[in-house]
PASEBA-1860 file (N, C-alpha, C; in nm, 3 decimals):
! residues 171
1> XXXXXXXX> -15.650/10.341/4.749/-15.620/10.408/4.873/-15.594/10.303/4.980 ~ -15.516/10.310/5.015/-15.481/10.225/5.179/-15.456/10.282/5.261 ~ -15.456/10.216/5.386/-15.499/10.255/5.500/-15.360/10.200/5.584 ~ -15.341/10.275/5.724/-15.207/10.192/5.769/-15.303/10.093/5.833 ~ -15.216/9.976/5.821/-15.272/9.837/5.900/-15.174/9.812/6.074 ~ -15.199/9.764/6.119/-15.185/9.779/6.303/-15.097/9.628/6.248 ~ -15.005/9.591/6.258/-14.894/9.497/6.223/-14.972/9.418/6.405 ~ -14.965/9.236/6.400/-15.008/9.160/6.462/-14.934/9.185/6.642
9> XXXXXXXX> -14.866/9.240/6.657/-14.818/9.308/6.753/-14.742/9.414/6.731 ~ -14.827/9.565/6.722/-14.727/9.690/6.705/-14.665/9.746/6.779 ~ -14.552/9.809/6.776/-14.460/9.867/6.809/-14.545/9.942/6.951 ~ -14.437/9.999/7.090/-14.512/10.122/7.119/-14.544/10.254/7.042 ~ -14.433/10.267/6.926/-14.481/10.368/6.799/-14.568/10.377/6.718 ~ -14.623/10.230/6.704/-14.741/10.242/6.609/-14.816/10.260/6.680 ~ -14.866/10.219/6.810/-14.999/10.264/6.947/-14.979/10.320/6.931 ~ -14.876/10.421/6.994/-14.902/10.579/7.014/-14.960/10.680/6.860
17> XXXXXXXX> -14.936/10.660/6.748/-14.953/10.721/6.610/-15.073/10.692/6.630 ~ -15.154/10.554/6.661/-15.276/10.489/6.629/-15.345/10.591/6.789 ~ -15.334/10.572/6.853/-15.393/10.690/6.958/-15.388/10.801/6.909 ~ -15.315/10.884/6.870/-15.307/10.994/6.854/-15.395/11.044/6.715 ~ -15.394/10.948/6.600/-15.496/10.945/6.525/-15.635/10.967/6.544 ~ -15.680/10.850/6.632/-15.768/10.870/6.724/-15.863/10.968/6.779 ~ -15.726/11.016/6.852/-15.750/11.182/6.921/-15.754/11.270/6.869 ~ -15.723/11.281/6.710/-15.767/11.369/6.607/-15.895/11.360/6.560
25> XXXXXXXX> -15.954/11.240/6.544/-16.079/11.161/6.475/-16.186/11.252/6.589 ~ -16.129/11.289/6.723/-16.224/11.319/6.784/-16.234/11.456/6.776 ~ -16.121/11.520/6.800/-16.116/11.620/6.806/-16.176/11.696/6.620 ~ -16.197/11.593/6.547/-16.213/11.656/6.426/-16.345/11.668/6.459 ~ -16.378/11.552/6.445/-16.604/11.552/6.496/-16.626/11.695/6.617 ~ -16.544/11.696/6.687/-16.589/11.789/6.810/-16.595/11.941/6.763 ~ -16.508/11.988/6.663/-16.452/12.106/6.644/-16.580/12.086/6.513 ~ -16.631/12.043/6.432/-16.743/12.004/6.319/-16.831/12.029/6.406
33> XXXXXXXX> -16.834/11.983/6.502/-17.000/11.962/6.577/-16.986/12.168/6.634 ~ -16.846/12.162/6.672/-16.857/12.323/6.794/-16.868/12.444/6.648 ~ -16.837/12.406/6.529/-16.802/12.502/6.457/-16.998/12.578/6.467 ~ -17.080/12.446/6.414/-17.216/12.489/6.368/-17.263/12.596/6.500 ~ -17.222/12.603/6.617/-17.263/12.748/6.690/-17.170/12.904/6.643 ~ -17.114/12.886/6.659/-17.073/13.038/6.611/-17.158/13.096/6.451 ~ -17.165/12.944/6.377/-17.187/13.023/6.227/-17.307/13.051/6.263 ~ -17.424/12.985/6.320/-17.566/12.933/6.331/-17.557/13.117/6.450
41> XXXXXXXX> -17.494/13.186/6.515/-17.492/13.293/6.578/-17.506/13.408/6.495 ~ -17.426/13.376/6.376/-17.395/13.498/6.319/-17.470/13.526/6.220 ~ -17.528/13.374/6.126/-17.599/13.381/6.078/-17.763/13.438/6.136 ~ -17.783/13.428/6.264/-17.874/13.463/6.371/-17.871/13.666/6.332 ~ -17.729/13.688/6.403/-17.744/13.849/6.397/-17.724/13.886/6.239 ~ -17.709/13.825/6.112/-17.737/13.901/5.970/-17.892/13.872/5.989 ~ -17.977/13.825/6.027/-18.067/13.827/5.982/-18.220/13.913/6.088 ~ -18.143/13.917/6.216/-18.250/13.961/6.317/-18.139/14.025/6.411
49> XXXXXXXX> -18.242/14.175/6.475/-18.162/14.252/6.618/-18.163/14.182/6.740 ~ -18.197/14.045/6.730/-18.163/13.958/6.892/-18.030/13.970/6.921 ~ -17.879/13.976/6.807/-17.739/13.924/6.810/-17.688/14.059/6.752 ~ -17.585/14.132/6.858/-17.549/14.219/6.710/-17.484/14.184/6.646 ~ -17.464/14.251/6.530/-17.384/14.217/6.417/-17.223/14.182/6.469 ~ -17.163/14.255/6.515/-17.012/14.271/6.571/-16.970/14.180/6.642 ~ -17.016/14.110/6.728/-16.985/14.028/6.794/-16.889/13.932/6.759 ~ -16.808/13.867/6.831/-16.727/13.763/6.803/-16.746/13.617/6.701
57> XXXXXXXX> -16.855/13.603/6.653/-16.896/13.501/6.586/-16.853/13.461/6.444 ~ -16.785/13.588/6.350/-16.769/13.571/6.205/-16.660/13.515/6.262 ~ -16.531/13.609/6.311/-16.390/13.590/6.416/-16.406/13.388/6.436 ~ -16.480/13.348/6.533/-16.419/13.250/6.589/-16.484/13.176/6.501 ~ -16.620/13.126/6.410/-16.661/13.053/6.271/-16.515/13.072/6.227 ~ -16.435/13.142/6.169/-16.308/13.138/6.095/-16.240/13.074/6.131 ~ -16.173/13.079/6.264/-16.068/13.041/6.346/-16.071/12.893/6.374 ~ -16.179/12.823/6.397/-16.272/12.713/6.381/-16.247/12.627/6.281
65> XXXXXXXX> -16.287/12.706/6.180/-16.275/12.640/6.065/-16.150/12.587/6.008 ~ -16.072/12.691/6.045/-15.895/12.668/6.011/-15.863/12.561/6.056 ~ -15.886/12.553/6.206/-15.846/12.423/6.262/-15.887/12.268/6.244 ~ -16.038/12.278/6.162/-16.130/12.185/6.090/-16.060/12.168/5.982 ~ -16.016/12.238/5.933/-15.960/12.171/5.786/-15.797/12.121/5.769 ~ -15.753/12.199/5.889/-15.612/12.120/5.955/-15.631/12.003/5.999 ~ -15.715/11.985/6.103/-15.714/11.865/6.151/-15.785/11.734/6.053 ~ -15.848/11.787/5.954/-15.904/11.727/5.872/-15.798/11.617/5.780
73> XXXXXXXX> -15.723/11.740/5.715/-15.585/11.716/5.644/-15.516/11.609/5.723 ~ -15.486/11.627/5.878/-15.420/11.517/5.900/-15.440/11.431/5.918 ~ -15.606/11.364/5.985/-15.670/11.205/5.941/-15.682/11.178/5.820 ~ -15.670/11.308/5.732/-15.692/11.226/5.536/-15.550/11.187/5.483 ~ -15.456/11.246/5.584/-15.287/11.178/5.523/-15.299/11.045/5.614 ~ -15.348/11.073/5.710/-15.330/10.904/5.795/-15.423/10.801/5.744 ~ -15.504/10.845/5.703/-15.592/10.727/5.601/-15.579/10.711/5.492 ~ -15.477/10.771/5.455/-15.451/10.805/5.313/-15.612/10.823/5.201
81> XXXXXXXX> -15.670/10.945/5.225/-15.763/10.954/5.184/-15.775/11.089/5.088 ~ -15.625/11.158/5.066/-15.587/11.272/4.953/-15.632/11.208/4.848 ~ -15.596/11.305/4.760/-15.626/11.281/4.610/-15.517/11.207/4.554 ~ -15.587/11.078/4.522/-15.499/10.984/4.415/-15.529/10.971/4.262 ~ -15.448/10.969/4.184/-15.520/10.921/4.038/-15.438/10.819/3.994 ~ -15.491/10.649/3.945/-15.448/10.586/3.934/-15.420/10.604/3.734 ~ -15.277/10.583/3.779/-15.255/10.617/3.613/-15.228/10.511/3.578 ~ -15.130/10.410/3.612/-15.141/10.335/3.607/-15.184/10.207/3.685
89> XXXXXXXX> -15.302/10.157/3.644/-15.387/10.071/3.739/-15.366/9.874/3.751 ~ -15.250/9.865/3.642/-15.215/9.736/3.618/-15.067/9.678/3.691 ~ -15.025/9.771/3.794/-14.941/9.777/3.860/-14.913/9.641/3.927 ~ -14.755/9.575/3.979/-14.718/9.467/4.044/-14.770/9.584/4.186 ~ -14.781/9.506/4.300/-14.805/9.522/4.441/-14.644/9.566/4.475 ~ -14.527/9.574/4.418/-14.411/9.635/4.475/-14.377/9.758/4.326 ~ -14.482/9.775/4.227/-14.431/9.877/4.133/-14.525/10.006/4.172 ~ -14.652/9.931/4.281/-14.755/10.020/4.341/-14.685/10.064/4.450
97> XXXXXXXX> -14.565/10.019/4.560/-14.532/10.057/4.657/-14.441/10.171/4.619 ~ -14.365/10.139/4.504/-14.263/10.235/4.471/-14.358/10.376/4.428 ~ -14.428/10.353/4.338/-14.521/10.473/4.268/-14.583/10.501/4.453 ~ -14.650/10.477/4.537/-14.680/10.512/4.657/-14.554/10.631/4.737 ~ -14.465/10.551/4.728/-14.323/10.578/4.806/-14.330/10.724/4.766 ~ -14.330/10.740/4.645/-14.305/10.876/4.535/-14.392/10.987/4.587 ~ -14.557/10.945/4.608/-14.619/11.051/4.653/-14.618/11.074/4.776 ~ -14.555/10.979/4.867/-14.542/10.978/4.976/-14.485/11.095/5.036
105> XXXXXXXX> -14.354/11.110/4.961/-14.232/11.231/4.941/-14.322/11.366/4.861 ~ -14.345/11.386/4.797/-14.448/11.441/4.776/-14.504/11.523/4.879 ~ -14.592/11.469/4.957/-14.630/11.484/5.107/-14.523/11.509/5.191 ~ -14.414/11.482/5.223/-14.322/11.495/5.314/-14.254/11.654/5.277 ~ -14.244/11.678/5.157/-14.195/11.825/5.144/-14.316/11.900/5.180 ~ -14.430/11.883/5.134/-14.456/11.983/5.121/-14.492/11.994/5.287 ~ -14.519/11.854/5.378/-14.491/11.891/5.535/-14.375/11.986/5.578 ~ -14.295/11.937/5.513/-14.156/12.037/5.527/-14.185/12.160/5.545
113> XXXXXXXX> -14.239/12.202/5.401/-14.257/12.369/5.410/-14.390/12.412/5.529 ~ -14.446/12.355/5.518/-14.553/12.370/5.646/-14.448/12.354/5.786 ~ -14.394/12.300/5.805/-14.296/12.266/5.934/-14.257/12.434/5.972 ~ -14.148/12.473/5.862/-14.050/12.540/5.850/-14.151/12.698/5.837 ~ -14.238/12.675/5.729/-14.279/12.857/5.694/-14.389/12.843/5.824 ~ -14.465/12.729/5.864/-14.547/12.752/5.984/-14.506/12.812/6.091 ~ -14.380/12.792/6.167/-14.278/12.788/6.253/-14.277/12.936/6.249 ~ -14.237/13.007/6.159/-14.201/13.183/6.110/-14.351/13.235/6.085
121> XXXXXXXX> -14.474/13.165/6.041/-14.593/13.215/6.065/-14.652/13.239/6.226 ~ -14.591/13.122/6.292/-14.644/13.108/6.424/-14.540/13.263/6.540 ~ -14.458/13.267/6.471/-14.323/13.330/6.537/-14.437/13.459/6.470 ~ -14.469/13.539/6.393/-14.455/13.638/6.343/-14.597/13.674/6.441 ~ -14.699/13.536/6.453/-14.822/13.624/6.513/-14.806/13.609/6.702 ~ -14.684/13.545/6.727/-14.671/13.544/6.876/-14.730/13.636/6.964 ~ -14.700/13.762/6.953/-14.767/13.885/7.032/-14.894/13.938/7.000 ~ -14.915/13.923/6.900/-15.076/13.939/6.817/-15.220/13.899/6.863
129> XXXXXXXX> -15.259/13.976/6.912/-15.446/13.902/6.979/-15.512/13.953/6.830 ~ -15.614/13.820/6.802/-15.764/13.869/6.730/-15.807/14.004/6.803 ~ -15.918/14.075/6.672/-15.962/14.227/6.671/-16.072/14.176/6.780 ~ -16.156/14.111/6.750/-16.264/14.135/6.798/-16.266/13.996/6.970 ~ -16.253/13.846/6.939/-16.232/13.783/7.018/-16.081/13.821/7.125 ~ -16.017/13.909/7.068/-15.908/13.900/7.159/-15.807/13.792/7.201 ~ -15.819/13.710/7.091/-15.725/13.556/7.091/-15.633/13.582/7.087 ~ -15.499/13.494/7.134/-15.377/13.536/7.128/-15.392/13.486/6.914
137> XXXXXXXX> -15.339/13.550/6.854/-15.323/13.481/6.698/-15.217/13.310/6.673 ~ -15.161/13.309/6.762/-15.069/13.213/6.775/-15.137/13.070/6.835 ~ -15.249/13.102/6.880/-15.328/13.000/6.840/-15.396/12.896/6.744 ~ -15.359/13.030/6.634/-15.443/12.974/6.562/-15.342/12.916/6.400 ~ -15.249/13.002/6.398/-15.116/13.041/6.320/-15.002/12.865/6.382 ~ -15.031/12.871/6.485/-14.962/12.716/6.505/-14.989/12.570/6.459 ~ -15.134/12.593/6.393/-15.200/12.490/6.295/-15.132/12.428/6.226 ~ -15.064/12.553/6.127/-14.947/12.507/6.030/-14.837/12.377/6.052
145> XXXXXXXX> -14.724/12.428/6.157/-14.660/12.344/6.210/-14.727/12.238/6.292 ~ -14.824/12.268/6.347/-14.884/12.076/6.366/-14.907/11.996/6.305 ~ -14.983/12.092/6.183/-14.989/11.979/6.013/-14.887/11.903/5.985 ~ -14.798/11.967/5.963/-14.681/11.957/5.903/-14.589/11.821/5.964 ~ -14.556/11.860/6.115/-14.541/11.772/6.186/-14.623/11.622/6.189 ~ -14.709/11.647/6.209/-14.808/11.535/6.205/-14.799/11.485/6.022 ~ -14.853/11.530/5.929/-14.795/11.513/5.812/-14.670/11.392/5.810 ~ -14.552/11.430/5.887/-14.429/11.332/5.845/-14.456/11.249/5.914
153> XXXXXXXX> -14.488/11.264/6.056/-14.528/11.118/6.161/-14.602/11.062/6.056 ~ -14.721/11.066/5.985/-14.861/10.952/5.937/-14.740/10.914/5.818 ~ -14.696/11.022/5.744/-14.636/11.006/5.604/-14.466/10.897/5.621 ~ -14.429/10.933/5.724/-14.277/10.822/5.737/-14.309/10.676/5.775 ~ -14.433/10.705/5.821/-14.508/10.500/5.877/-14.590/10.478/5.736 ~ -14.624/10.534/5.667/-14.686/10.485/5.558/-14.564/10.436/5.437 ~ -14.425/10.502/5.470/-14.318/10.523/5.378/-14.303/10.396/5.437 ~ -14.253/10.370/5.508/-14.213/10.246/5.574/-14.268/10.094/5.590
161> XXXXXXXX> -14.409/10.135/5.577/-14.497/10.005/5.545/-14.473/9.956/5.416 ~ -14.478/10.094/5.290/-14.414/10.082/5.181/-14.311/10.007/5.137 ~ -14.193/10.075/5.173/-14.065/9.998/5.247/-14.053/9.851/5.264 ~ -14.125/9.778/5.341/-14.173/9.632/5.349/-14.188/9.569/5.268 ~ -14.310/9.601/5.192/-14.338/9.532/5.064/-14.277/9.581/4.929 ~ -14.217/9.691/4.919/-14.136/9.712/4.842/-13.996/9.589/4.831 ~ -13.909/9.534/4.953/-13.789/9.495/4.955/-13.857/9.306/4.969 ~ -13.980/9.283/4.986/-14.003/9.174/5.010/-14.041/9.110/5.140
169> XXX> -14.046/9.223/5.280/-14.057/9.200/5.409/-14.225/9.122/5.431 ~ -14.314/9.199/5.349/-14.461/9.148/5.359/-14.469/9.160/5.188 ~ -14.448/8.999/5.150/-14.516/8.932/5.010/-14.633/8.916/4.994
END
């Protein structure tokens, strides 16, 4: 597994990716840390009449969570921390970039379809509020296309670092 490396003076493109990473890293811990109240609520009203049952808590634990495992997905493509299986493990350092390159694309479609069917998921719940919280749904339905998006940003700088040592740029 590798990691993108911050080149000895990066680009303003690589700061900004490397911030914005960042700002996921936080926002991932924050939304982990905010999820444990709603469940820790609801789990409260299955078990005692202090909480009622109905309340908004199963609703936003869900909604929560969606966004936890979105945002999750996209620091594990930027750290490259998906599932790899090394099949072959006796690889040259440019027969590993090419086999890299491959799953790279891999990742880039299937951002694609997240781009594209997110886009028509997000479109379809536009007018739509949650039953019980009353959320607009398009809150939560826009996940998709941020993945996705974000997906090709981490996945085209990792293609590209690739790229490098693939053609001989970093031996």
């Amino acid at each position: 597994m590798t990691e993108i490396s911050m080149p000895p003076n990066p680009s303003p493109w690589r700061r900004a990716t490397a911030a914005y990473a960042k700002l996921l890293e936080i926002l991932l811990a924050t939304s982990v840390g905010m999820l444990v109240i709603p469940v820790t609520l609801q789990i409260i009203s299955r078990y005692t009449p202090l909480i009622p049952s109905y309340i908004w808590t199963e609703e936003m634990a869900r909604f929560m969570f969606i966004w936890t495992i979105m945002i999750g997905a996209m620091v594990g493509i930027r750290e490259s921390q998906h599932f790899e299986v090394d099949i072959w493990p006796d690889l040259s350092r440019r027969s590993e970039a090419m086999v890299r390159i491959l799953a790279r694309l891999g990742v880039l479609a299937l951002a694609l379809v997240f781009v594209t069917a997110g886009i028509e998921f997000t479109r379809f719940a536009w007018n739509r509020t949650s039953e019980l919280a009353d959320l607009p749904l398009w809150l939560i339905h826009v996940a998709w296309p941020i993945s996705g998006v974000t997906w090709i940003v981490f996945a085209g700088e990792q293609i590209v670092d690739e790229m490098r040592i693939l053609f001989g740029a970093n031996q």
